[in-house]
N, C-alpha and C positions, 0 to 999 in steps of 0.2 A: 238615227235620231229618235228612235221612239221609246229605246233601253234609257234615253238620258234625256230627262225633263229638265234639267238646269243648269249651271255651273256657278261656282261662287266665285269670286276673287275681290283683295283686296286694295287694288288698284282704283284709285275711284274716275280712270279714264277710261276705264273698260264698261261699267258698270249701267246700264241700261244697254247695251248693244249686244251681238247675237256672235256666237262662234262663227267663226269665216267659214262661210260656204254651206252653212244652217240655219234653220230657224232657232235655236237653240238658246234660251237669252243668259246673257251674262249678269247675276245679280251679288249683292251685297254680303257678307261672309255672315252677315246678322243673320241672313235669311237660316242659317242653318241651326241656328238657336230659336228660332221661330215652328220653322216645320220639324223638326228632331226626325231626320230620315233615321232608314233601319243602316244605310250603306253608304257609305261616301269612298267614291274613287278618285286616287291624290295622281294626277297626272305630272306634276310636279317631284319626281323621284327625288332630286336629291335634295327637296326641303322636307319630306316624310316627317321625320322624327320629328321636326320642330313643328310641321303644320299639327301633325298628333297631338303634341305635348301642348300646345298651346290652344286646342279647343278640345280636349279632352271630355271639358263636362258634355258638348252634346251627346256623347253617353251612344255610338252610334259603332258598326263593324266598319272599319279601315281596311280598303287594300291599297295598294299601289300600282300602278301601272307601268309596268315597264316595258318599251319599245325595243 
């Protein structure tokens, strides 16, 4: 929990509450047009390309995670 300050997601029933079994909070995908981290990790493998393509200007290095 300490490598990962937040998550985003666009769900707006996740959205104030914390990753299961962290303190971790789950905030708003604005937030990442807001703070312009250096790194965003897409835990979401097989949306990648599209989560990419579609916030591209935060302007930020993409990995993906794959399990």
């Amino acid at each position: 929990t300490d490598a990962v300050e937040y998550v985003v997601d666009d769900n707006p029933n996740k959205i104030g509450k914390y990753v299961p079994g962290t303190r971790i909070p789950i905030l708003p995908v604005a937030t990442l047009y807001e703070r312009k981290p250096k790194r965003v990790v897409i835990t979401a493998w097989n949306f990648a390309d599209h989560i990419r393509e579609m916030h591209k200007e935060v302007g930020c290095q993409w990995s993906v995670a794959i399990g």
